[in-house]
N, CA, C and O atoms as CSV, one atom per row, in Angstrom:
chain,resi,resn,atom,element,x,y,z
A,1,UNK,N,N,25.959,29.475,19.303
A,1,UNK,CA,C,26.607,30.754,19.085
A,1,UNK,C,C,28.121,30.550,19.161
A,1,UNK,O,O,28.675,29.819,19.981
A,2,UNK,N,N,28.723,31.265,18.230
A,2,UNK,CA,C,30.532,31.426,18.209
A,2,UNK,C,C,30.668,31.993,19.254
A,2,UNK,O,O,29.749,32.640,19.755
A,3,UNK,N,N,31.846,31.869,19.802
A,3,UNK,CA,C,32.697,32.184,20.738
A,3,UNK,C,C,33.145,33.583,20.312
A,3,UNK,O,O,33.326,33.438,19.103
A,4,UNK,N,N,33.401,34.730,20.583
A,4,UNK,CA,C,34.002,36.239,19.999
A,4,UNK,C,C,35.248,36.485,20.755
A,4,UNK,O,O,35.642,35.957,21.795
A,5,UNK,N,N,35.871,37.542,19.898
A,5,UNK,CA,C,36.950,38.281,21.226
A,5,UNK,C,C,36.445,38.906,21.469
A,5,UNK,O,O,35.450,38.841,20.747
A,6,UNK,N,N,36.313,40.072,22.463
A,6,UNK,CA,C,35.647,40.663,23.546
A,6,UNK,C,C,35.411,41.773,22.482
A,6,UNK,O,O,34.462,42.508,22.756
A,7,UNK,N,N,36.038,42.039,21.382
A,7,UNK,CA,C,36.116,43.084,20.387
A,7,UNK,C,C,34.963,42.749,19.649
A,7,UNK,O,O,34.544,43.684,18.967
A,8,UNK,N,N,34.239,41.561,19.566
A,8,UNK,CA,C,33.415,41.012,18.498
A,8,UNK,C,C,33.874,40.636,16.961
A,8,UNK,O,O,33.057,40.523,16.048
A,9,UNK,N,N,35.538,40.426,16.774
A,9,UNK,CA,C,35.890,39.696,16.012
A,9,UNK,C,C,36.120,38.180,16.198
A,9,UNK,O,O,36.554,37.579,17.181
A,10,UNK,N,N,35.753,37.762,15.103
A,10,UNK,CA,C,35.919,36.136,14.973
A,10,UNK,C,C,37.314,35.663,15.036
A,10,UNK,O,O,38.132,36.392,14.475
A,11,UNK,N,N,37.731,34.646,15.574
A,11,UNK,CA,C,39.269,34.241,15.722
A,11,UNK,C,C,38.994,32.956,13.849
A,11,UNK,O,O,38.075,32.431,13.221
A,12,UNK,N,N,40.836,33.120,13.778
A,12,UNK,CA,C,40.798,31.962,12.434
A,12,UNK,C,C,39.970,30.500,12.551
A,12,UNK,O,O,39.408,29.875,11.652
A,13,UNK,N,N,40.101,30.163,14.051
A,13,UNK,CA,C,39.867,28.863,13.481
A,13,UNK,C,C,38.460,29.072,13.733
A,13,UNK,O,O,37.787,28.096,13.401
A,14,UNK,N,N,37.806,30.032,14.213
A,14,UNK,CA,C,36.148,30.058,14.496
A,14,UNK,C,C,36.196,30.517,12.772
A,14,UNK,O,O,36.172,31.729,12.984
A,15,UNK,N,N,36.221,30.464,11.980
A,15,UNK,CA,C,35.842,30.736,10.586
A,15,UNK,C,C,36.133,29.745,9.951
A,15,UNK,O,O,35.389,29.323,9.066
A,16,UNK,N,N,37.392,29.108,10.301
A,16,UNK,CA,C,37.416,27.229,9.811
A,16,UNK,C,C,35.881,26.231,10.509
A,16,UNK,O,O,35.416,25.199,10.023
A,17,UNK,N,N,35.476,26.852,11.539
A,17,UNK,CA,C,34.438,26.055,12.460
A,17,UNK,C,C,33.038,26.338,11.486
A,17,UNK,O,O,32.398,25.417,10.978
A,18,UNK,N,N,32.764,27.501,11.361
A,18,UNK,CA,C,31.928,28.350,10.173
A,18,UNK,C,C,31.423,27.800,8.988
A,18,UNK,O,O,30.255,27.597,8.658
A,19,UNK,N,N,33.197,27.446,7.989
A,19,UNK,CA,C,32.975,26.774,6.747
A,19,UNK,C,C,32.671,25.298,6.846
A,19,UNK,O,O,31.882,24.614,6.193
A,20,UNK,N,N,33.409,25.013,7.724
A,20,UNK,CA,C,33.011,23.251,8.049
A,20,UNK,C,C,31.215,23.100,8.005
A,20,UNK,O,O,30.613,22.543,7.087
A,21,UNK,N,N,30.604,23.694,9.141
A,21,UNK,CA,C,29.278,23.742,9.110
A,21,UNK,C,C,28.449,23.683,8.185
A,21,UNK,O,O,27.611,22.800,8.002
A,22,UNK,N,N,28.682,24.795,7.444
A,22,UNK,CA,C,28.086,25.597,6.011
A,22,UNK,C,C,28.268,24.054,4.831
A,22,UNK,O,O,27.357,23.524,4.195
A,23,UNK,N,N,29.706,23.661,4.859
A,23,UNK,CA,C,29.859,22.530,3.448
A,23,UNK,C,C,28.959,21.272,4.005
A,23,UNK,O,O,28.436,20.437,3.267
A,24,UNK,N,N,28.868,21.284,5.455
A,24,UNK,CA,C,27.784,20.236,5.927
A,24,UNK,C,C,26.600,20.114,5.343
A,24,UNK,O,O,26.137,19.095,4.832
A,25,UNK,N,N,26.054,21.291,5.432
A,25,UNK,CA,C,24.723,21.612,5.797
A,25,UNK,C,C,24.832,21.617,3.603
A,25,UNK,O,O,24.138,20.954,2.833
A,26,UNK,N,N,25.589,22.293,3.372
A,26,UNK,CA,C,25.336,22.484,1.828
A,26,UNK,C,C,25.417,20.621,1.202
A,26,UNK,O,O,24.432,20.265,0.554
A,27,UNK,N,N,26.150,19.934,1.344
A,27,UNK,CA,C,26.077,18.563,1.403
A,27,UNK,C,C,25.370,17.726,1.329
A,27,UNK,O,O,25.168,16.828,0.512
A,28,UNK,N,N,24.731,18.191,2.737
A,28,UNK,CA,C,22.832,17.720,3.288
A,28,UNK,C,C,21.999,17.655,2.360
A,28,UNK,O,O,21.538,16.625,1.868
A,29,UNK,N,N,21.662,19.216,1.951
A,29,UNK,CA,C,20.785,19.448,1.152
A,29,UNK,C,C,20.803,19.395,-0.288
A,29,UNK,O,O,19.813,19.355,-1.019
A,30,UNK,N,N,22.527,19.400,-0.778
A,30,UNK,CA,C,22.363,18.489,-1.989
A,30,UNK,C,C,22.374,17.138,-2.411
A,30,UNK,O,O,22.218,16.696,-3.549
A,31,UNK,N,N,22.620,16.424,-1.139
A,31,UNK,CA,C,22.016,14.619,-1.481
A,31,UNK,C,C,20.424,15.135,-1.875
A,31,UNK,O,O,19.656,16.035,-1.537
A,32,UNK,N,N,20.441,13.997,-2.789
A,32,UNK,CA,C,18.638,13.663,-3.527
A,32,UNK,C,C,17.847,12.858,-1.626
A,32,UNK,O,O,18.379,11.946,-0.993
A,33,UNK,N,N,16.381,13.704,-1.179
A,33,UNK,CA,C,16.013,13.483,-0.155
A,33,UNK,C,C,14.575,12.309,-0.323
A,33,UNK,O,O,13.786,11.884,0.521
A,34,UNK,N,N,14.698,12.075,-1.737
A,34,UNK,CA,C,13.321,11.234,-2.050
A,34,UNK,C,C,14.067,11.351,-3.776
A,34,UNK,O,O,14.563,12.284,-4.407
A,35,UNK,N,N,13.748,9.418,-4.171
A,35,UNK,CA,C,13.435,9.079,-5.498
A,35,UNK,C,C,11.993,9.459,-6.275
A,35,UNK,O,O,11.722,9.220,-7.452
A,36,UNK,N,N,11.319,9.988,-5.474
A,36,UNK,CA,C,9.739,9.664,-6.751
A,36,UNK,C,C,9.881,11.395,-6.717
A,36,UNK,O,O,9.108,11.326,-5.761
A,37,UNK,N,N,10.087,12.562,-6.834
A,37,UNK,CA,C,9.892,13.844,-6.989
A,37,UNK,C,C,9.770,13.958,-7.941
A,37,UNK,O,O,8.574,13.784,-8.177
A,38,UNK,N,N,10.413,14.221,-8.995
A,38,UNK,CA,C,10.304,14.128,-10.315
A,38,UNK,C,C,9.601,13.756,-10.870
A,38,UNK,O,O,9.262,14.492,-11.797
A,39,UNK,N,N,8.668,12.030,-10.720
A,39,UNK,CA,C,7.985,11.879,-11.128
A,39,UNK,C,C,6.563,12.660,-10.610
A,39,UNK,O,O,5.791,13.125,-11.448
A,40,UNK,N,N,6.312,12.752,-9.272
A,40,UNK,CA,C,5.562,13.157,-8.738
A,40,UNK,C,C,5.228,14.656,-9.674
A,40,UNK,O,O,4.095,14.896,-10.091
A,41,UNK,N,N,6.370,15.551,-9.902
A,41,UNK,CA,C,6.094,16.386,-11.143
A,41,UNK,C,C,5.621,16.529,-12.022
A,41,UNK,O,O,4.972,17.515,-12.371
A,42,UNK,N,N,5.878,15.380,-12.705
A,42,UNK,CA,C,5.647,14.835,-14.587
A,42,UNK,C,C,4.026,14.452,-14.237
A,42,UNK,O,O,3.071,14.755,-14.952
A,43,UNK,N,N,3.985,13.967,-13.401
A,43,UNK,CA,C,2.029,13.385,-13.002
A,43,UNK,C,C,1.789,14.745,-12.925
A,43,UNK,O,O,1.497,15.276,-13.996
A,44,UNK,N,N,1.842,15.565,-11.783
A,44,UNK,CA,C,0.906,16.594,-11.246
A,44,UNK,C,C,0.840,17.521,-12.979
A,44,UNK,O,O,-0.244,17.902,-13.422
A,45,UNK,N,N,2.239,17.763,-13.789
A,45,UNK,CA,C,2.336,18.499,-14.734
A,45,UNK,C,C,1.152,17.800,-15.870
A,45,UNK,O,O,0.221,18.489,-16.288
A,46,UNK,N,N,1.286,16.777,-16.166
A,46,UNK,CA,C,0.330,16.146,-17.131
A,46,UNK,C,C,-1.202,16.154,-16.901
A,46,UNK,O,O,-2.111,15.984,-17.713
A,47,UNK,N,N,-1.237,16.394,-15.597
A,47,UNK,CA,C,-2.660,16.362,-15.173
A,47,UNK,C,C,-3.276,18.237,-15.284
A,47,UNK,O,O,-4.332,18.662,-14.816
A,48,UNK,N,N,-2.200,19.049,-16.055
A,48,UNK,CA,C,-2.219,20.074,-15.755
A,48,UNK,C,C,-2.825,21.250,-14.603
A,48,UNK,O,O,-3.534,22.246,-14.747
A,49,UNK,N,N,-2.101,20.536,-13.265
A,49,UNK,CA,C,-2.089,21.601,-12.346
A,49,UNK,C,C,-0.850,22.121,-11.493
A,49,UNK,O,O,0.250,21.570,-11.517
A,50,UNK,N,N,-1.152,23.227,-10.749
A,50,UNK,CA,C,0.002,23.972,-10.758
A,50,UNK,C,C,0.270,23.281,-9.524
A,50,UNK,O,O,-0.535,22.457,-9.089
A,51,UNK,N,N,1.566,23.613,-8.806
A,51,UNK,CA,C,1.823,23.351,-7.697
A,51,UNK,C,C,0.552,23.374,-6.637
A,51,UNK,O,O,0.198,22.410,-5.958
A,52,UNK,N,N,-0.223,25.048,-6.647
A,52,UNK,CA,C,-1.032,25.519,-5.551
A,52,UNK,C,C,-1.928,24.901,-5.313
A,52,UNK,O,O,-2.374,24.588,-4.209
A,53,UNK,N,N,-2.568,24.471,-7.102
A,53,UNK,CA,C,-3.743,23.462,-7.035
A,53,UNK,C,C,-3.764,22.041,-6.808
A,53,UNK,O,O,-4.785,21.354,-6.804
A,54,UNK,N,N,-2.399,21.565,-6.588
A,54,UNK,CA,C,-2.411,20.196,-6.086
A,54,UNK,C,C,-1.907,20.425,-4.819
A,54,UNK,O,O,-2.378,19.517,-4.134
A,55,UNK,N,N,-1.218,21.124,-4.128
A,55,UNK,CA,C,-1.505,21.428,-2.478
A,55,UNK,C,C,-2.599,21.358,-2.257
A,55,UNK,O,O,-2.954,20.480,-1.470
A,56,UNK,N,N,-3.619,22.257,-2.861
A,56,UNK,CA,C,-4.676,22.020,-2.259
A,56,UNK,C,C,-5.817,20.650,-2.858
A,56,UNK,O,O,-6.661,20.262,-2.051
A,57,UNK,N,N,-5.793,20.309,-3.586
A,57,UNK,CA,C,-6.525,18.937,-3.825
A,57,UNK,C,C,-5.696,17.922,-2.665
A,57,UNK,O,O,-6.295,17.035,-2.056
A,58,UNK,N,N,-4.245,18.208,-2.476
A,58,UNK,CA,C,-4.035,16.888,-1.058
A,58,UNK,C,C,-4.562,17.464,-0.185
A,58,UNK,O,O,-5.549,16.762,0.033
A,59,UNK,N,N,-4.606,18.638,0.783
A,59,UNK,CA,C,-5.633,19.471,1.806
A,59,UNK,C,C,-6.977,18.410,1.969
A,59,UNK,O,O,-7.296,17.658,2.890
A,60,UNK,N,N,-7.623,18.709,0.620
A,60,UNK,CA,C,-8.915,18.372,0.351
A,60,UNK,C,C,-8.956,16.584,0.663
A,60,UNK,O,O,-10.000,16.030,1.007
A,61,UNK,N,N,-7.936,16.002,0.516
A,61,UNK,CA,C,-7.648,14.447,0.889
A,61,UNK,C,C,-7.258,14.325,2.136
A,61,UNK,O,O,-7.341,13.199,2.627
A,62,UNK,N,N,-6.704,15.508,3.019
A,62,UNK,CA,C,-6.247,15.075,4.646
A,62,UNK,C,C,-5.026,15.333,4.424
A,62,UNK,O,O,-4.395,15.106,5.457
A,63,UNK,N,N,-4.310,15.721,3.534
A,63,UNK,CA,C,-2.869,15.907,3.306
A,63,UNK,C,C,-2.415,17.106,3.219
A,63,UNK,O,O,-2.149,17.463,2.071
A,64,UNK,N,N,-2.144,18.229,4.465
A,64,UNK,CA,C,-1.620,19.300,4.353
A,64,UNK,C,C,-0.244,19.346,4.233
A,64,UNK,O,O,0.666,19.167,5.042
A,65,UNK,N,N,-0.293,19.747,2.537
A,65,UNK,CA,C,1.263,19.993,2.485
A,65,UNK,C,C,0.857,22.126,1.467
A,65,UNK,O,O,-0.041,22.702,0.853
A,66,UNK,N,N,2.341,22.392,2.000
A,66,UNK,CA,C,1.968,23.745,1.294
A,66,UNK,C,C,2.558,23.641,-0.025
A,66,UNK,O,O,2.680,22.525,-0.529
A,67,UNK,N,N,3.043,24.966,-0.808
A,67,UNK,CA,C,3.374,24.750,-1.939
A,67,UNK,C,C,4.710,24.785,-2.296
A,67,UNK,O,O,5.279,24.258,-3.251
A,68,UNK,N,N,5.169,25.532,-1.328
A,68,UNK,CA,C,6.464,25.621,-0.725
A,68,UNK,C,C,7.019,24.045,-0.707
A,68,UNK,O,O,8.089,23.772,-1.252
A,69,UNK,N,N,6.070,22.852,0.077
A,69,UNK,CA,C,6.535,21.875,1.152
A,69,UNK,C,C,6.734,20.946,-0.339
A,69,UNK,O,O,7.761,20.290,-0.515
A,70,UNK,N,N,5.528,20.990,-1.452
A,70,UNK,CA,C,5.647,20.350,-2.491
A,70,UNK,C,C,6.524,20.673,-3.412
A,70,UNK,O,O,7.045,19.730,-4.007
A,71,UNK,N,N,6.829,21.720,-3.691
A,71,UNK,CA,C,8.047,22.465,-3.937
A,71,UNK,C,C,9.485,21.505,-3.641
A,71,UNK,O,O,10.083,20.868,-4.508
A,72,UNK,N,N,9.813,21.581,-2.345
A,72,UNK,CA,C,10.931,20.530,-2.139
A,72,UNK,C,C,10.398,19.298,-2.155
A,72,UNK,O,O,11.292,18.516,-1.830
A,73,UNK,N,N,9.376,18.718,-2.373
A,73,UNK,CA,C,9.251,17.350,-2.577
A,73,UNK,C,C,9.718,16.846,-3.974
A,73,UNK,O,O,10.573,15.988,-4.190
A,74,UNK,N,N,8.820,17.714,-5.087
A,74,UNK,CA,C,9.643,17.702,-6.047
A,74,UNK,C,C,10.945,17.897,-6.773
A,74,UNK,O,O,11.498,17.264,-7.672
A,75,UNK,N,N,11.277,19.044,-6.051
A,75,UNK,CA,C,12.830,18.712,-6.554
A,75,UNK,C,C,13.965,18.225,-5.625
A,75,UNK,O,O,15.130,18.519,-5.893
A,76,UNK,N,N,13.619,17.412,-4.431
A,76,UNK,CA,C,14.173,16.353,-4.127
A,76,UNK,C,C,14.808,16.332,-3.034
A,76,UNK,O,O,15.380,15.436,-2.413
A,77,UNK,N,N,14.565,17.994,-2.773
A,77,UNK,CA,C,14.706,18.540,-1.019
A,77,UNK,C,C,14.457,17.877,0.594
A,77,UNK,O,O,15.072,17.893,1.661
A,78,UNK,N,N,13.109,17.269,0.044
A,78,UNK,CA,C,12.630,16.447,1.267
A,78,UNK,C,C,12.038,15.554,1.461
A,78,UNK,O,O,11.020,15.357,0.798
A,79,UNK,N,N,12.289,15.006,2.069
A,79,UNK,CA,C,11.681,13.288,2.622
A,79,UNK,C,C,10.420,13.213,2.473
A,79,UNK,O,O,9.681,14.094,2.910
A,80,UNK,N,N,9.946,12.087,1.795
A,80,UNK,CA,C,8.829,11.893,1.782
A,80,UNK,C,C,8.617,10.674,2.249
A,80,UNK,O,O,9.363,9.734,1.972
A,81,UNK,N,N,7.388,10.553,3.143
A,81,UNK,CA,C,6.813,9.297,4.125
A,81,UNK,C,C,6.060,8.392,3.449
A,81,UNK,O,O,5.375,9.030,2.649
A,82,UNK,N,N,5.823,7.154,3.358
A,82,UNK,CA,C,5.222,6.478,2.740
A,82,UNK,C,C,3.898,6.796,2.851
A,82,UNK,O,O,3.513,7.088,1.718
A,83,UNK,N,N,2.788,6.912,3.831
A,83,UNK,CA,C,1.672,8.085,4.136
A,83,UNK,C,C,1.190,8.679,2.955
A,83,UNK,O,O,0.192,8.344,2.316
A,84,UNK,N,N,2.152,9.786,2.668
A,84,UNK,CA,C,2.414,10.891,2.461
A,84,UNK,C,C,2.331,10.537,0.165
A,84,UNK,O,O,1.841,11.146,-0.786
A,85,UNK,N,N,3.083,9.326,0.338
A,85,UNK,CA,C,2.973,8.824,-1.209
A,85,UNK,C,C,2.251,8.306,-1.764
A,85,UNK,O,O,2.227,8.145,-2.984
A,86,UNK,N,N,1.157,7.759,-0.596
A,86,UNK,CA,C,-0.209,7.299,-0.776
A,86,UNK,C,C,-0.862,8.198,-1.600
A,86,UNK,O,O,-1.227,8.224,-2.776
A,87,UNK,N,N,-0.919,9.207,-0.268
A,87,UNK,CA,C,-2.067,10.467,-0.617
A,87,UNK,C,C,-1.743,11.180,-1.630
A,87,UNK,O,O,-2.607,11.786,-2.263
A,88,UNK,N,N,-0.355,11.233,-1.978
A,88,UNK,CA,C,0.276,12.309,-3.262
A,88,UNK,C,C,-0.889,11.334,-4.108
A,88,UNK,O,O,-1.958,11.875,-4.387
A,89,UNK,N,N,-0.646,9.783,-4.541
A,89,UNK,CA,C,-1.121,9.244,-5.870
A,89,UNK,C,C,-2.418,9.519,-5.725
A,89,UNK,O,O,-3.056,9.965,-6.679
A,90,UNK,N,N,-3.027,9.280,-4.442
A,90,UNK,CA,C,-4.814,9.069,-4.776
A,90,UNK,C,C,-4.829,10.570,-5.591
A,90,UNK,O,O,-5.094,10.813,-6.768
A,91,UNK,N,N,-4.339,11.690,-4.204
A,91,UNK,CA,C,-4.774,13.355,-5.475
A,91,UNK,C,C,-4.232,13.142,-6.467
A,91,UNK,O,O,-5.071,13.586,-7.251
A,92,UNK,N,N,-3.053,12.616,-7.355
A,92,UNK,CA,C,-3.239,12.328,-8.491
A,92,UNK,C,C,-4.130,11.376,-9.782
A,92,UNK,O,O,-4.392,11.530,-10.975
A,93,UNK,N,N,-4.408,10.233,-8.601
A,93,UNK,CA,C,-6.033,9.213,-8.869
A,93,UNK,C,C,-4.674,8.349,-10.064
A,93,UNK,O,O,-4.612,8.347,-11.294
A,94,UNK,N,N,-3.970,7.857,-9.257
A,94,UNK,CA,C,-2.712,6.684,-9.783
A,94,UNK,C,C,-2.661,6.111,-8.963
A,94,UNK,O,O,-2.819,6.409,-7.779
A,95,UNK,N,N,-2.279,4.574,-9.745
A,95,UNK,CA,C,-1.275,3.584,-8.491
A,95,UNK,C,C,0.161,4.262,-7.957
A,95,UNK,O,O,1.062,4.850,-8.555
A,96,UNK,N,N,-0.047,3.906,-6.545
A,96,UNK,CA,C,1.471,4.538,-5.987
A,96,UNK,C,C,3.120,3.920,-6.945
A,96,UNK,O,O,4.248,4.390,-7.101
A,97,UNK,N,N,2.512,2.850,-7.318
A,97,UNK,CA,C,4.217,2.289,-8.419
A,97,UNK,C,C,4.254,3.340,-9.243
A,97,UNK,O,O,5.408,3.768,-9.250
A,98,UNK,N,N,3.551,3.970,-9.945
A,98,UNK,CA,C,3.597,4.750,-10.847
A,98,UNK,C,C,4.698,5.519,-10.694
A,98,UNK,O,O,5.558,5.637,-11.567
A,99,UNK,N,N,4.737,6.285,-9.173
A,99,UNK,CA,C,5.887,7.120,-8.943
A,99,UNK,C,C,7.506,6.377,-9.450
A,99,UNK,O,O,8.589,6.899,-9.714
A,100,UNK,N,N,7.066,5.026,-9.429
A,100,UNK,CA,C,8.857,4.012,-9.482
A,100,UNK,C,C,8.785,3.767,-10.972
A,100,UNK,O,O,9.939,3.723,-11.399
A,101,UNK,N,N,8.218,3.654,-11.590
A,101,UNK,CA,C,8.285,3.373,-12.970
A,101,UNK,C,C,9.333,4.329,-13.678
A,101,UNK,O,O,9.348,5.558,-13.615
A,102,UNK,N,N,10.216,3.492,-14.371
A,102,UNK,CA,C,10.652,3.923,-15.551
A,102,UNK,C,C,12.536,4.796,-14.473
A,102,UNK,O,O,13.446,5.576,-14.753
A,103,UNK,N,N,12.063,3.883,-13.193
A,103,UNK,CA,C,13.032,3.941,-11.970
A,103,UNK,C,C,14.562,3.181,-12.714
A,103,UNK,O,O,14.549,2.176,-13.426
A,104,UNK,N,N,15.884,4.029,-12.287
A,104,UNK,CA,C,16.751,2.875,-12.293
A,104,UNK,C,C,17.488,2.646,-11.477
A,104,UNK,O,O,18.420,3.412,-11.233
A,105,UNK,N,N,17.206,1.106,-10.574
A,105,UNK,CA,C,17.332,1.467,-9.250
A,105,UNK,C,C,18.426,0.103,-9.406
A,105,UNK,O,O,18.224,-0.791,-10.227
A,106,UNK,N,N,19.389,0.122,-8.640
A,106,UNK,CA,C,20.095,-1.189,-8.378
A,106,UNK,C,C,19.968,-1.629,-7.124
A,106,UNK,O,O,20.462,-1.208,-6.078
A,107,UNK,N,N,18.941,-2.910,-7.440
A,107,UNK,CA,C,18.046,-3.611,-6.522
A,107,UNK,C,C,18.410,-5.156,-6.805
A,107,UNK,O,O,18.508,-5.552,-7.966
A,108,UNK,N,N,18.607,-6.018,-5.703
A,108,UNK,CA,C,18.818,-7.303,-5.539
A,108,UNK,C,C,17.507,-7.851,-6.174
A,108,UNK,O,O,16.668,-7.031,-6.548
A,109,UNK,N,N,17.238,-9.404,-6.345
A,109,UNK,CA,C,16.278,-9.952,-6.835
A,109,UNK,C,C,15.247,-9.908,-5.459
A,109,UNK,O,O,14.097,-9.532,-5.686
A,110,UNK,N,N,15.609,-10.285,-3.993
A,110,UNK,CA,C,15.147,-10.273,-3.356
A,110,UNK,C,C,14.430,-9.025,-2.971
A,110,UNK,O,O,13.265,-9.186,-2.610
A,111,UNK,N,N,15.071,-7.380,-2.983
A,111,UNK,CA,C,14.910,-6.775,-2.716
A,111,UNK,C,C,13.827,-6.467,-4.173
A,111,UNK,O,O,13.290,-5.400,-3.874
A,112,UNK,N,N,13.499,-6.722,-5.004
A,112,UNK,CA,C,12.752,-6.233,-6.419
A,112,UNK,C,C,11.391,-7.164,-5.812
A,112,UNK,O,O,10.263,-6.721,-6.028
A,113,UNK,N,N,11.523,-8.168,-5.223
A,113,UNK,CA,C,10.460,-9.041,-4.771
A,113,UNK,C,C,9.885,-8.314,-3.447
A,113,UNK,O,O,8.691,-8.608,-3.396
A,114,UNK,N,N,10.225,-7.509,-2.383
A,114,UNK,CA,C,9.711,-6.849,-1.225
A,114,UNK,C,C,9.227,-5.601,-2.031
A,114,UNK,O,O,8.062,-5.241,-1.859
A,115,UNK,N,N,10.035,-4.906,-2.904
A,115,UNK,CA,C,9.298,-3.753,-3.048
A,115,UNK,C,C,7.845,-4.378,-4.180
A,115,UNK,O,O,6.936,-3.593,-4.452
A,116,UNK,N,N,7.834,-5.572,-4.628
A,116,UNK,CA,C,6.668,-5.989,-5.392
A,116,UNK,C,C,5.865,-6.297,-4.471
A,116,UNK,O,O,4.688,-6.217,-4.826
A,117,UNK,N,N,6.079,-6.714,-3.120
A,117,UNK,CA,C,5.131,-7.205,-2.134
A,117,UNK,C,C,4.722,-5.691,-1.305
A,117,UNK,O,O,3.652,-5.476,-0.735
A,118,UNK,N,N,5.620,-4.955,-1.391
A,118,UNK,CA,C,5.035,-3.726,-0.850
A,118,UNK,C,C,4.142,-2.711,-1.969
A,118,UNK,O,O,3.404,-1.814,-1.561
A,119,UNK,N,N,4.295,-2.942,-3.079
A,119,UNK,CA,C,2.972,-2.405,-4.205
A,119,UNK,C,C,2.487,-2.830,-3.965
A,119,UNK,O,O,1.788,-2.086,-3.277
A,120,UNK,N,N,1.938,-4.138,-3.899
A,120,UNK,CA,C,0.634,-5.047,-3.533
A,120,UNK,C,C,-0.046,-4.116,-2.102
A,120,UNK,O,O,-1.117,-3.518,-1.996
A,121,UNK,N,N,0.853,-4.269,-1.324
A,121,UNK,CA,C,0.304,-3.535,0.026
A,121,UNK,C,C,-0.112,-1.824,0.223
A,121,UNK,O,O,-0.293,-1.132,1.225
A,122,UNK,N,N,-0.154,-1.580,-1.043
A,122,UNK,CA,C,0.153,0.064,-1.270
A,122,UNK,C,C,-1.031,-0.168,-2.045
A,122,UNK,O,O,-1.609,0.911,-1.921
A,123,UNK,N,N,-1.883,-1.011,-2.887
A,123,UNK,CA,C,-2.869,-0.910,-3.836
A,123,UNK,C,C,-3.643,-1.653,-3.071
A,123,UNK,O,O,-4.732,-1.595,-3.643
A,124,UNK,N,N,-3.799,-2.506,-1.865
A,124,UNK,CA,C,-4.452,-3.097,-0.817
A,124,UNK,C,C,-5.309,-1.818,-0.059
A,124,UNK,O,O,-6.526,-1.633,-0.073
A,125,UNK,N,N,-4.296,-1.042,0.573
A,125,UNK,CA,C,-4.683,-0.300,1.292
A,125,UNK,C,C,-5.302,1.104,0.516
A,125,UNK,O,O,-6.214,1.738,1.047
A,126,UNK,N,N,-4.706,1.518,-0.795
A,126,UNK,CA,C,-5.804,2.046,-1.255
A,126,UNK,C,C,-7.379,1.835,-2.011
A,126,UNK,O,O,-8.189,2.680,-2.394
A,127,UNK,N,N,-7.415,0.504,-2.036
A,127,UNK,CA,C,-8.624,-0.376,-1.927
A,127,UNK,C,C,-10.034,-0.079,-0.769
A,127,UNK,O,O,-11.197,0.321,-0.807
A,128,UNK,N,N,-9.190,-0.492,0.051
A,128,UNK,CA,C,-9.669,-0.165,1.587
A,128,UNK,C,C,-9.977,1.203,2.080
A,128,UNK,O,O,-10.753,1.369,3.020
A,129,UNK,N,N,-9.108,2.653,1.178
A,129,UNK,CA,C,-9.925,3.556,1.825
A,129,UNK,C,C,-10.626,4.382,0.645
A,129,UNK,O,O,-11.427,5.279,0.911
């Protein structure tokens, strides 16, 4: 809570304290919070279902997200967990790379070789369940 004058007006620099906050927070939420949203879109859209009905097909997988929550996943609002990108592909019934495809990412050779060893480990483990 701000500090007041006893009048309940705001002093100048408590309104400099205000905007500072606000361009923070506006900042925050316009950095991109996840690369695969978009795609995650273009799948769920091609597979023609709506937001509600792929909330609930992840539900139906163990994955409660609402439509709201997929909502900012897709357009880039919020973090998404690796978990979480599993279960998006199986309810879409894709390999998890799928989401990186057609990605343009500036990635070291080394680093293009871990995220190839981590697909492997992402199509391992959906093997396994």
């Amino acid at each position: 809570m701000l500090p007041e004058r006893s009048n309940g007006v705001l002093l100048p620099e408590q309104f400099r304290a205000v905007d500072l906050t606000r361009t923070r927070l506006q900042r925050r939420m316009a950095a991109k919070q996840n690369i695969t949203g978009p795609q995650v879109a273009e799948l769920r859209r091609k597979r023609g279902m709506t937001q509600e009905q792929f909330a609930a097909r992840c539900s139906k997988l163990g994955l409660e997200l609402s439509r709201v929550t997929l909502s900012k996943i897709e357009s880039q609002l919020r973090c998404i967990t690796d978990t979480e990108l599993i279960a998006l592909a199986e309810a879409l019934n894709v390999n998890p790379g799928a989401f990186f495809r057609g990605l343009k990412l500036k990635t070291s050779p080394s680093q293009r070789q871990k995220l190839r060893a981590l697909e492997k480990k992402l199509l391992a483990c959906r093997k396994r369940c």
